[in-house]
Every structure is written in C-alpha cells, then in structure tokens.
LUMDREN-373862 format. One record per residue (C-alpha): x, y, z. Coordinates in steps of 0.05 Angstrom, whole numbers, plus 5000, padded with zeros to 4 digits. Layout:
REM residues N
XYZ
...
This chain:
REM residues 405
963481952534
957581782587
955781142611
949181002620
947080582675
940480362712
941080692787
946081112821
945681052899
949781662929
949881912987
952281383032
957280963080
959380293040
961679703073
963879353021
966678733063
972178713015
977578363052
982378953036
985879073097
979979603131
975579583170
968579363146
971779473065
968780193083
967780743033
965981503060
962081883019
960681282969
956881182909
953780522876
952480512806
947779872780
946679602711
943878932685
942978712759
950578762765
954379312809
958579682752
961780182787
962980312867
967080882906
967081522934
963082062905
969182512887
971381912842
965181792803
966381772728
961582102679
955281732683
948381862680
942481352712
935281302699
933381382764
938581662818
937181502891
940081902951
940881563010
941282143067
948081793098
945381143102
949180473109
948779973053
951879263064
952678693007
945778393017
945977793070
947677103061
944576543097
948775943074
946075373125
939175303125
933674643120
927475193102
922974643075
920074083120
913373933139
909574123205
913374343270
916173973334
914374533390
910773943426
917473553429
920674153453
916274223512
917273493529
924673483530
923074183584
918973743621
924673123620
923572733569
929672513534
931672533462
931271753456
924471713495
921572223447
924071773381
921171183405
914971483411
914571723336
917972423346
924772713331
927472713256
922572093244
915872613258
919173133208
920172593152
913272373162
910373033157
914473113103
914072503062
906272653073
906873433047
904573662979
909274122944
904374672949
902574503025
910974503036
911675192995
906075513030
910275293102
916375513078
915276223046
914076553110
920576293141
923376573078
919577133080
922077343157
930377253123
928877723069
925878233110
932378243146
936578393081
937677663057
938077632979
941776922985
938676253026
941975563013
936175073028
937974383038
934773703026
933373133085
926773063109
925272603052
930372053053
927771782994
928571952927
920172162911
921272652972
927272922965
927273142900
919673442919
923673922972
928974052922
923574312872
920374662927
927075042943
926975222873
919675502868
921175912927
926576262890
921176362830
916176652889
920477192916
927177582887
931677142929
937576712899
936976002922
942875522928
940274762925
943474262978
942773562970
942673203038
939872513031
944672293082
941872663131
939972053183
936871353165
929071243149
925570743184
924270413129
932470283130
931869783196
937870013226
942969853152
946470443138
951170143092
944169933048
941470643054
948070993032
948370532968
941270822961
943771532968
949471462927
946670972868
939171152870
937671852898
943872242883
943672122810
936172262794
936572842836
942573062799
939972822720
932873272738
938173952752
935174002820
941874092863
948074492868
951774202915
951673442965
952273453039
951272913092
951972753168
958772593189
957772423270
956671883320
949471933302
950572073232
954771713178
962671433185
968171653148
967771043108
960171303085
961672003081
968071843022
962371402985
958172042978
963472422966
965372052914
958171992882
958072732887
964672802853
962172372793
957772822778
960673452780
957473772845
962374022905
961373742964
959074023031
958873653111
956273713184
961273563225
964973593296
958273693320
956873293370
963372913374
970572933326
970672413277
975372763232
969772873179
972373653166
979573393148
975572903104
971773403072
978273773062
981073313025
975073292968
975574072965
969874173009
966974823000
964474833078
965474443136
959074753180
958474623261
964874443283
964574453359
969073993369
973974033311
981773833314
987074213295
988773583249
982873863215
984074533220
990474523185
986874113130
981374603120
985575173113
990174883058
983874613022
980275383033
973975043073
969975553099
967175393172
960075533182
959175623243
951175543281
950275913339
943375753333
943375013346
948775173396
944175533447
937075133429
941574473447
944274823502
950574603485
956674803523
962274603477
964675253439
967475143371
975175363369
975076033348
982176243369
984775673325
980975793263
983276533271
990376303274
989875763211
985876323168
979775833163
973876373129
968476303182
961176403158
955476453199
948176233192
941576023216
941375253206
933575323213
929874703226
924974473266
929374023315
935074403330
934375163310
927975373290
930676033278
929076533214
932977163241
939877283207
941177843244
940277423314
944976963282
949377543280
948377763359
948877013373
955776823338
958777453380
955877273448
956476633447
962076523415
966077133416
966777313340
967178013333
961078503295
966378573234
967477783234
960077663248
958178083193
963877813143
960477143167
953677383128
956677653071
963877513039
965176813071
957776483063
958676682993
964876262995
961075693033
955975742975
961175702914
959176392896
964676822918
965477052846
958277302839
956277602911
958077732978
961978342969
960179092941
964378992878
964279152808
962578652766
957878272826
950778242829
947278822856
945278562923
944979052971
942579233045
940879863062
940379953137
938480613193
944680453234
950180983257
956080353244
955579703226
957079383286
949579563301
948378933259
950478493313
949178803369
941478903380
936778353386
929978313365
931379073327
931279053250
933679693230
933779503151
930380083111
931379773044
933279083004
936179112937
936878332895
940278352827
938979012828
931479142842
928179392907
923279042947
C-alpha cells in the first residue's frame, strides 16, 4: 500500500543529532519524508518505504540539520545602550553609569515607555537576523518591565512575533530579573510582588511557559529564588535560573532540586551543583556571548559537566547590556573558541539539548519521526563548518513545521 505524504527531501547528508552513539546522528544518502508539519519517515534512500509526495525536492548532496534552537534569549526591550557601551570603553564604570540613569534602569524605562507595536517593530529584525541563520525555535524572556502592565506587554509581544514569522516561540517569565526603582532598595517587597501579583496574572492571561529569575550577588538569594520557585510550581510552569554567573551562590543545585529544566551561565558553578544538575537532568546553557562582551575571564567548567553528563546548550542571551548578539551561528564559533566545546557539542548545543532546555525535547531538536519538521538546510562540505566560520552564513534553506521560507 502507498503512503502519501507532503514532501520528500532526497538526496542528502542528515545529521540527525540523535544522540545514538555517531557522530553528528549522520545518515549517508538520506531521505526526509514530511506530513502534517511532522517528519514521518527519515533514513537512507535504499530504505525508503513505498511512498509517494506531492512535491519531491532533491537536494544535490546538501546538508540538512534539525532547524536551530536558540533557548536563551531577552529579544524584546526597548531602545539600545551603545552609548553606555562606549562609556564603560572610555572608563566609566558600571555603577557610575547606573547612577546616572543607564544600565538595566535605561532599558526598563524605554521599555515601560514602549508600545506593543513600537516593541514588535524593534524586535522582528533581531528575530528576523536568527531565522535567517536556520532558527525555527527562540525562547524570549520577560524583564525589562518589572511590573506586571509591562511584563505581560513583552510577553504578548513574544507571542505576536511568533504570529509574524513561522518561528516557534517559548515564553519566559522573568520578573525577577533585578529590582525597579520604584522598589527602593526592598527586595523581599518586590519578590512578594513577583510571586503574589505578577506571576499569577501573567500566568491566568496564558502568556508564559516557563519562570526564571536572577540568582547572584546582584540578583536574588536563595531564600528569593525557592519563593519563586515555589509560585511557579503552584501553577504548573517548570522553572528555569541564571546562575554562577558572576559569583556561586549555589542557585544551579537549587534549581536542581525543583526539576529545573536549565541552569544557563554557570561560570562559576560547583561540583556540589554539578552533581545535582545531573541527577535532576538540568541542561546548562551556556553564553558565550555575554562571556566575551563582559570580557569575562572565568570559563565555565566544561571538563566537569562533560564528566557528570550535564546536556550543555548553547545560545545567544541577546540583550542590550550584556550580549547584543542575533547570530546563532557566532554563538556556535564562540562556545568552541572560547570555551573549548567541540563543533559536534556546539552544534548538539543548538539543537538536541536547547530543546531539552526548552521542555520540548519530545517535539524538536532532533531529525526524528514523529518531530516537527524543522529543518536546516546548509552549503557546507561537514557540519563542523557550522562552528567554524564567522561572519559566513552558508544556510541555503529553512524549513518550520514543515514549510519553506
């Protein structure tokens, strides 16, 4: 009997990123059979069971990935801060630029001040510059509002964007990003905010997927970070943290412990918390981005995650403090420069593990049947190409849930 199905791509080199034991998950000779927006079939051409497509595309040897995954980004905020960052070249410091207005405080102004069509018409082209690198997945968070009126405005504008292009968009809560100035200086007060006031309208109006928040010196405690957690927890949304960034205050082992589905930064994490993420399956995501705009010098602990099994993800973290950055694929080159991933790992990073960071193992991140048709299809030779030129795109086609760009 023949199965009918919506496209056949033949013709190709798979990387399935399948963690199967090869390298890349790769398939010779493959074949990719779509349906629905779901991948229905996959393998090598010799296999391919009786089928017939409506439209058959061959793709001359290409490469095709699982489409990209960036699972750390804050893609909606108001205005820029490329004046700060020629002060701080000139001297300045971080604290003598807040005082006079700037740092997080400028970006929650803009913000606060932002329409949600002036914020979507800022945001699509940062969106637009992922996508055209093969990026079918963004996870946008929340915390340039730190109220409940503006926070929910960028969670509906992280929504719309998804509406605007062929892109699926996971929806971050951060509220407990940093402390307004309205706050003076309580951060016990503004977390009670978060947890009885913002959290659960944000949550009632369907606007989120999943809670993160600050865990640093110049962040939230521990103490803070369980109340969220718990808030979270109560109704029914996993939890997510920064953490280890700039200091360890144990805040992955905490995450850990509430399931956590990432633990992203983690310069500075303990193997206390290393052994805790990997029992709990905590992804690290890991932000080479911030790394080198901070100039940072502290290298997260690669070797040990290795050695625990922690899934490492990589991503962009763009924002307009710390890594205004809208290039995956630099991402990529970054994570293995600077801190010595390889291109397979790097590329894993994009793909299989940010799926996991996301809570959507089950529905992307791998060339699998039964997964949603997101695909990359790139002019490269190997994949390792993916990681190793800068400033080169070499993607010749995006496929999301099934359709081409």
């Amino acid at each position: 009997m023949t199965t009918q199905a919506d496209k056949i791509w033949k013709n190709t080199r798979i990387a399935t990123m399948q963690d199967n034991g090869s390298a890349y998950g790769v398939i010779e000779s493959g074949v990719i059979v779509g349906k629905d927006g779901k991948i229905v079939w996959v393998g090598s051409d010799k296999d391919l069971p009786d089928l017939t497509a409506a439209e058959t595309i061959d793709l001359e040897g290409r490469w095709v990935t699982p489409g990209l995954i960036d699972c750390h980004t804050h893609l909606v905020y108001g205005g820029n801060r490329a004046e700060e960052f020629e002060q701080r070249l000139k001297g300045a410091t971080y604290e003598e630029i807040s005082r006079a207005g700037g740092g997080i405080v400028s970006t929650v102004k803009a913000t606060r001040e932002a329409s949600e069509s002036d914020l979507l018409e800022q945001s699509l082209p940062r969106l637009d510059h992922l996508i055209s690198e093969g990026v079918t997945t963004v996870e946008i968070k929340s915390g340039y509002g730190l109220d409940t009126e503006t926070e929910s405005k960028m969670l509906r504008v992280a929504s719309a964007l998804g509406q605007h292009r062929n892109v699926q968009i996971s929806r971050t809560f951060l509220g407990a990003h940093a402390l307004p100035p309205e706050a003076g200086g309580d951060k016990d007060a503004y977390i009670t905010s978060v947890c009885e006031d913002q959290l659960p309208a944000i949550a009632d109006a369907g606007l989120v997927d999943a809670v993160d928040i600050f865990c640093d010196t110049i962040g939230f405690s521990l103490e803070q970070t369980r109340r969220v957690f718990e808030a979270a927890h109560q109704h029914g949304l996993a939890v997510k943290i920064h953490a280890e960034q700039l200091s360890d205050q144990s805040g992955a082992g905490l995450a850990a412990e509430y399931g956590a589905l990432s633990a992203d930064h983690l310069e500075h994490l303990s193997e206390d918390s290393a052994i805790q993420m990997s029992r709990a399956g905590t992804v690290a995501v890991l932000l080479p981005g911030a790394f080198y705009y901070l100039r940072d010098t502290k290298v997260p602990p690669i070797d040990m995650m290795r050695q625990r099994n922690i899934p490492m993800a990589v991503a962009t973290d763009c924002n307009p403090g710390s890594s205004p950055l809208t290039s995956i694929l630099l991402a990529l080159n970054m994570a293995c420069t600077l801190f010595r991933l390889t291109p397979e790992e790097a590329l894993a990073g994009a793909t299989r593990n940010a799926a996991k960071a996301l809570g959507l193992g089950d529905e992307t991140g791998t060339i699998s049947i039964g997964k949603a048709c997101d695909l990359a299809i790139w002019d490269i030779d190997h994949p390792a190409e993916l990681s190793y030129a800068m400033g080169f795109n070499p993607l010749y086609q995006r496929i999301a849930g099934g359709l081409s760009d």
